[in-house]
Backbone as JSON Lines, residues from 0, in Angstrom:
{"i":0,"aa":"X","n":[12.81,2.54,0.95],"ca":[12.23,3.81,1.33],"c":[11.75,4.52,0.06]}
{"i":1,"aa":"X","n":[10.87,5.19,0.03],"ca":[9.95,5.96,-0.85],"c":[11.02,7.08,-0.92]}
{"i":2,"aa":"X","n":[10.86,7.11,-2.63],"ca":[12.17,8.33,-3.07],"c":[12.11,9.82,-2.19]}
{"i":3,"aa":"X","n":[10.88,10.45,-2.2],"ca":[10.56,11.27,-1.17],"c":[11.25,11.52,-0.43]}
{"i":4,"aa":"X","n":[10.88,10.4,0.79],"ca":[11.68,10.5,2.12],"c":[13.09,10.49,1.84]}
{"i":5,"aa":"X","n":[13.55,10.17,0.91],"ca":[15.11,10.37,0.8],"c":[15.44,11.36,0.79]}
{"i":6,"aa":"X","n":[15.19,11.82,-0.62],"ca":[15.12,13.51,-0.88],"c":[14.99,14.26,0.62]}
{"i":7,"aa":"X","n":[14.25,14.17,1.32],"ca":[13.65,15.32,2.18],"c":[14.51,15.2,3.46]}
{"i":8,"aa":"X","n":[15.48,13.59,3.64],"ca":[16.85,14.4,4.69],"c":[17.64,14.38,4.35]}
{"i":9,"aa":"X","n":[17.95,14.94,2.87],"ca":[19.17,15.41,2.56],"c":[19.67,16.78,2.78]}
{"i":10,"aa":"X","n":[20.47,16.36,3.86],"ca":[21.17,17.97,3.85],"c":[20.69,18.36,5.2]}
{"i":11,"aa":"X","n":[20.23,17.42,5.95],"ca":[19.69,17.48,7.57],"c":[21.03,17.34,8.4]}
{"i":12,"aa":"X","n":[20.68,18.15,9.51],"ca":[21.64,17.62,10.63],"c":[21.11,17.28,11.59]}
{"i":13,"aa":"X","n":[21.76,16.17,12.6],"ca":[21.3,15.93,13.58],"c":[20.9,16.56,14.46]}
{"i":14,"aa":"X","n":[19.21,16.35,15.18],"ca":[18.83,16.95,16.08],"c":[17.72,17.9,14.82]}
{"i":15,"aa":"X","n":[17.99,18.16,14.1],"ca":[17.19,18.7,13.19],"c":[15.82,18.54,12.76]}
{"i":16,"aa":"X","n":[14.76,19.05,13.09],"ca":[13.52,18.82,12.85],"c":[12.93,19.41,11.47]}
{"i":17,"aa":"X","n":[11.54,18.69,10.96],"ca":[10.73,19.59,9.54],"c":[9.61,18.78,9.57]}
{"i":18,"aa":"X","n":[8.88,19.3,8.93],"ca":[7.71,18.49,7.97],"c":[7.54,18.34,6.98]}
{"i":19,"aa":"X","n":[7.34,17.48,6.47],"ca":[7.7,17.3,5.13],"c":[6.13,16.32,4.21]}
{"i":20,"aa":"X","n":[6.28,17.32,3.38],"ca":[4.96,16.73,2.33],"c":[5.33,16.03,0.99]}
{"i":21,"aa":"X","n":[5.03,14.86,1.0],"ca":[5.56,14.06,-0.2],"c":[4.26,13.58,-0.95]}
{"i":22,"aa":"X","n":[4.49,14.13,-2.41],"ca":[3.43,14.09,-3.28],"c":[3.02,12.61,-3.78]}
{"i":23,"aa":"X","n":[2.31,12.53,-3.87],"ca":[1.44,10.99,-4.83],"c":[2.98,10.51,-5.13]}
{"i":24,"aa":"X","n":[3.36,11.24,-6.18],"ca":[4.38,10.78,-7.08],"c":[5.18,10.57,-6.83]}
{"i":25,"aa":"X","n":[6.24,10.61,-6.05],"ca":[7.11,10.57,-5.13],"c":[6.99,9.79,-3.64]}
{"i":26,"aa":"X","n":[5.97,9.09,-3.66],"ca":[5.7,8.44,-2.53],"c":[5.22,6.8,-3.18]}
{"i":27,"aa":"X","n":[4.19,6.41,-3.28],"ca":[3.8,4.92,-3.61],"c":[2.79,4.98,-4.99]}
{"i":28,"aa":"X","n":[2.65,6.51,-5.65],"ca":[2.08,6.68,-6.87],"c":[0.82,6.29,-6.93]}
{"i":29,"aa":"X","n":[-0.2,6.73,-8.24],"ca":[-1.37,6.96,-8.6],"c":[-2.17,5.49,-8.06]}
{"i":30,"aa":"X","n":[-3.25,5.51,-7.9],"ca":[-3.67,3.65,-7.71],"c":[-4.11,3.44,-8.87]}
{"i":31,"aa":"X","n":[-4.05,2.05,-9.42],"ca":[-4.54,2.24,-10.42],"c":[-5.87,0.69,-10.55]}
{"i":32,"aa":"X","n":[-6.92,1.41,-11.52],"ca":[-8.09,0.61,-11.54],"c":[-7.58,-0.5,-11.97]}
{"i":33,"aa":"X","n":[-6.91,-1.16,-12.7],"ca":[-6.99,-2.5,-13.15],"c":[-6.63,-3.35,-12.0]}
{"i":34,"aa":"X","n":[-5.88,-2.56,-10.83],"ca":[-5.71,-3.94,-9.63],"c":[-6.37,-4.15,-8.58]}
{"i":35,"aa":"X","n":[-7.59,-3.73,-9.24],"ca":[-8.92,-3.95,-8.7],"c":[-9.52,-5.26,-9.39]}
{"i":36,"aa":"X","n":[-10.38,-5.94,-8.26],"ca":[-10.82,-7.45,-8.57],"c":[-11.98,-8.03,-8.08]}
{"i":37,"aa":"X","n":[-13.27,-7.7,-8.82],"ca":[-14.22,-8.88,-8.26],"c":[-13.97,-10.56,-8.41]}
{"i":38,"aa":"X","n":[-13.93,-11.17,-7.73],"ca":[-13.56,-12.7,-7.58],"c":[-14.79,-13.36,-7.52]}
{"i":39,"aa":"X","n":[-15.55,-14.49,-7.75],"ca":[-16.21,-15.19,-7.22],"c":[-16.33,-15.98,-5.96]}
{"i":40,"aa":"X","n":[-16.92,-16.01,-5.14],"ca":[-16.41,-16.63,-3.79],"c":[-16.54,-17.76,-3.93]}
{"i":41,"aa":"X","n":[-16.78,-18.44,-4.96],"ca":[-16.66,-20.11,-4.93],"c":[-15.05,-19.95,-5.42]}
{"i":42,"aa":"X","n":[-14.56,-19.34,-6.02],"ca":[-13.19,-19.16,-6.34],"c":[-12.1,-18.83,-5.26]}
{"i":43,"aa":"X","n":[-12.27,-18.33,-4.09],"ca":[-11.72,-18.11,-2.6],"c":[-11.25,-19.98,-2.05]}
{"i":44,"aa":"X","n":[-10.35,-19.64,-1.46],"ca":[-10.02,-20.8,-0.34],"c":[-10.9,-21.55,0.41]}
{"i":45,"aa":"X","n":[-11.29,-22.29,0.5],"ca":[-12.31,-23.19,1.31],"c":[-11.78,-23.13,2.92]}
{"i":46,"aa":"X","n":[-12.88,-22.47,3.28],"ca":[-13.12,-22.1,4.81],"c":[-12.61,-20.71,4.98]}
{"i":47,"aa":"X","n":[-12.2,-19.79,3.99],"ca":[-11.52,-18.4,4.06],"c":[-12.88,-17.34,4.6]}
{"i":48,"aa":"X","n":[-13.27,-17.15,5.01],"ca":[-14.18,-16.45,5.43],"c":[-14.29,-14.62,5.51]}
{"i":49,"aa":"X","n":[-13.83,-14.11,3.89],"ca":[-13.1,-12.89,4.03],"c":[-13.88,-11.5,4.67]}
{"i":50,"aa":"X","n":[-13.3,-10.77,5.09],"ca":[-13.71,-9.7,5.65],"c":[-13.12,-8.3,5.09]}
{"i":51,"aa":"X","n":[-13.82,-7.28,5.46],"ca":[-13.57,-5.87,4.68],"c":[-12.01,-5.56,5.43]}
{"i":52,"aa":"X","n":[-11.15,-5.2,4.86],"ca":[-10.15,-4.97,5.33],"c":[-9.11,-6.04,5.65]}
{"i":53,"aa":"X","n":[-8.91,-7.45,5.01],"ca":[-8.75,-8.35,5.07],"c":[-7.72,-8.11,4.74]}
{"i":54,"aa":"X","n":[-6.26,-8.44,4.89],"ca":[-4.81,-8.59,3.93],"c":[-4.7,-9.94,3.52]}
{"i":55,"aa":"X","n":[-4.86,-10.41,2.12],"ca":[-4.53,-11.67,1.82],"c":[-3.71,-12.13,0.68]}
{"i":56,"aa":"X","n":[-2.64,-12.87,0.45],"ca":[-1.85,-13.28,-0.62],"c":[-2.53,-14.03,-1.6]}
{"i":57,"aa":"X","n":[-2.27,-13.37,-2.92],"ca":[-2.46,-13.99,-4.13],"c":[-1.7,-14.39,-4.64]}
{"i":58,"aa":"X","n":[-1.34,-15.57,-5.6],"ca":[-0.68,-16.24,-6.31],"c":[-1.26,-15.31,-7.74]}
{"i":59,"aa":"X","n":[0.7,-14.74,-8.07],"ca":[0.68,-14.68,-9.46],"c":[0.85,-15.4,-10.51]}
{"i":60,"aa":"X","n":[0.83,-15.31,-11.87],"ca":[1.15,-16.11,-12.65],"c":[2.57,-16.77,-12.82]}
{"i":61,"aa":"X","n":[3.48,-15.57,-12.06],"ca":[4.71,-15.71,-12.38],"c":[5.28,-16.38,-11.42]}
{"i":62,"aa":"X","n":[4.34,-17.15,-9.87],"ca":[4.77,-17.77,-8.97],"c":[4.81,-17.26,-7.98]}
{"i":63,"aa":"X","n":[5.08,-15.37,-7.97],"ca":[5.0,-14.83,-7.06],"c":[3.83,-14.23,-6.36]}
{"i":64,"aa":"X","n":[4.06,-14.01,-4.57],"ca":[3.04,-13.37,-4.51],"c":[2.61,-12.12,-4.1]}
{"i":65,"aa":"X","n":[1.58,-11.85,-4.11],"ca":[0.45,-10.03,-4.15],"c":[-0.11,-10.15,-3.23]}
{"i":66,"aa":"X","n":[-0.01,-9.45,-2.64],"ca":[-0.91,-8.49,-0.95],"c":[-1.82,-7.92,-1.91]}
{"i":67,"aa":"X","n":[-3.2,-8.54,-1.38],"ca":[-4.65,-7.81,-1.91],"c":[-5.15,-7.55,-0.8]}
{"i":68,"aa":"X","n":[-5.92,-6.09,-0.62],"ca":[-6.56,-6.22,0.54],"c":[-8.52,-6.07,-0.18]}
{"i":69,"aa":"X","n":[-9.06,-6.97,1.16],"ca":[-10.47,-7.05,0.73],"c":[-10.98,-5.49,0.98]}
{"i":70,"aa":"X","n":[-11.91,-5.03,-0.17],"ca":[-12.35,-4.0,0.04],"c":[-14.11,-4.0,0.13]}
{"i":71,"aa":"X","n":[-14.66,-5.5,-0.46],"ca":[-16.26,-5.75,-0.46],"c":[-16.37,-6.91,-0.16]}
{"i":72,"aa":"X","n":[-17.68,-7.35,0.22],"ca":[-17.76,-8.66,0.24],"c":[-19.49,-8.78,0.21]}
{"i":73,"aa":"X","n":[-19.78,-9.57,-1.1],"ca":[-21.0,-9.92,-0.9],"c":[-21.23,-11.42,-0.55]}
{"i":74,"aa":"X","n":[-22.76,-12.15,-0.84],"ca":[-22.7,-13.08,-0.73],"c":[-22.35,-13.67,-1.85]}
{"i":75,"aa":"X","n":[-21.74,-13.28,-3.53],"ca":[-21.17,-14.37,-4.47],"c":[-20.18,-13.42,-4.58]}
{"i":76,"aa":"X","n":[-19.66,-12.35,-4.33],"ca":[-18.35,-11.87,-5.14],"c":[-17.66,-11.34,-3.55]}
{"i":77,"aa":"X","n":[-16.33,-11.11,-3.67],"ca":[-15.28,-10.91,-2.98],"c":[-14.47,-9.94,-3.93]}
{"i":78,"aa":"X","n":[-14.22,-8.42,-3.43],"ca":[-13.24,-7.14,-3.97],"c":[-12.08,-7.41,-3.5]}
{"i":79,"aa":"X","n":[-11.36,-7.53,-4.72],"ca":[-9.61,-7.3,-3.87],"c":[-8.83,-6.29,-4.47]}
{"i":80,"aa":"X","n":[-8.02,-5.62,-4.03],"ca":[-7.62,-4.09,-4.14],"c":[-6.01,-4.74,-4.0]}
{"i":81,"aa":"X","n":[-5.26,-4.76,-5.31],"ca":[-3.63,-5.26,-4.91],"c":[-2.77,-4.07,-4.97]}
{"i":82,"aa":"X","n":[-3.55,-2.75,-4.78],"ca":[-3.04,-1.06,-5.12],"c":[-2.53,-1.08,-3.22]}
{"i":83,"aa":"X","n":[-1.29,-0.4,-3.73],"ca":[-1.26,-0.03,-2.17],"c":[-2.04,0.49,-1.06]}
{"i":84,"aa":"X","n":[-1.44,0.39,-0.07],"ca":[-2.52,1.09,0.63],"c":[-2.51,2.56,0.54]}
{"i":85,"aa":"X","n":[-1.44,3.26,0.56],"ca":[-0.99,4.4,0.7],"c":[-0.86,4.9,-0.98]}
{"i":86,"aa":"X","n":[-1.04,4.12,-1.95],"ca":[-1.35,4.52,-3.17],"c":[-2.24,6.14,-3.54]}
{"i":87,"aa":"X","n":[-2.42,6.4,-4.28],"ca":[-3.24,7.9,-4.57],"c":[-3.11,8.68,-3.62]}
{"i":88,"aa":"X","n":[-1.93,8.94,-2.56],"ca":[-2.09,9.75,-1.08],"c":[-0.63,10.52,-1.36]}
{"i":89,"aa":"X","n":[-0.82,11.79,-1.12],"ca":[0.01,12.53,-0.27],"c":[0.68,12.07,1.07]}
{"i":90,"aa":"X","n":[1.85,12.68,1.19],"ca":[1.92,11.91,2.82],"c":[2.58,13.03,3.77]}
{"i":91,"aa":"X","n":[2.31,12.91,4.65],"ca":[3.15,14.08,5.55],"c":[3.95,13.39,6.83]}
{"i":92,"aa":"X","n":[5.22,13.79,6.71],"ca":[5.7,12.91,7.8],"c":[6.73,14.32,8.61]}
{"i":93,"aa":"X","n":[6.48,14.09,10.15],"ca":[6.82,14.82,10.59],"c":[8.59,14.43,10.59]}
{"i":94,"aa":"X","n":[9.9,14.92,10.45],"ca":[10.97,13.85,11.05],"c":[11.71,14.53,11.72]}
{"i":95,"aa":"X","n":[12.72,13.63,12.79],"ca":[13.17,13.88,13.39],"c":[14.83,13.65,13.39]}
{"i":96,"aa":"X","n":[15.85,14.05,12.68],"ca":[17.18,13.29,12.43],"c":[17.6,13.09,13.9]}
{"i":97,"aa":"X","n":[17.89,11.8,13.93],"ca":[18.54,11.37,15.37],"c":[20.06,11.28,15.12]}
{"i":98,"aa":"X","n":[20.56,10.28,14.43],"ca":[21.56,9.69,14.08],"c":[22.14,9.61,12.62]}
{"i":99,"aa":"X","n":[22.91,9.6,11.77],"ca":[23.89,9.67,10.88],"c":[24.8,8.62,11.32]}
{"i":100,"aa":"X","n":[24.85,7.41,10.42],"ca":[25.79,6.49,10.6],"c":[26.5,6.13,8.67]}
């Protein structure tokens, strides 16, 4: 859970309602340009056929892998965006405490 939302039911009781605004910083933080990626599409998977809004795994160097989502697509380059989605955003979440266990 995003530090935020922690912070913001502390000290709730059940049945207890709020709204609550959780800043950039405190939520999934700034996006940042470098995990941004033009690719070559001869460099893509053979038969991958990507689309705008695409969620697809990258292989890191370190073995592991990255959720990129497609953000362009021409006919030689392919955008991949490995910034969250919810990156650079404010968030507002209405909550509702049900339970305390």
């Amino acid at each position: 859970m995003i530090p935020g939302f922690d912070r913001a039911v502390l000290g709730m009781t059940v049945g207890e309602e709020k709204t609550v605004t959780i800043p950039t910083g405190e939520a999934y933080g700034s996006r940042i340009d470098n995990l941004v990626l033009a690719v070559p599409r001869e460099e893509m998977p053979e038969g991958l056929n990507p689309t705008v809004g695409q969620q697809l795994q990258m292989a890191q160097d370190d073995g592991s892998a990255a959720v990129v989502t497609v953000t362009e697509v021409s006919e030689t380059m392919v955008t991949l965006d490995a910034n969250h989605p919810l990156a650079g955003k404010d968030l507002v979440f209405e909550i509702t405490l049900v339970v305390i266990q």
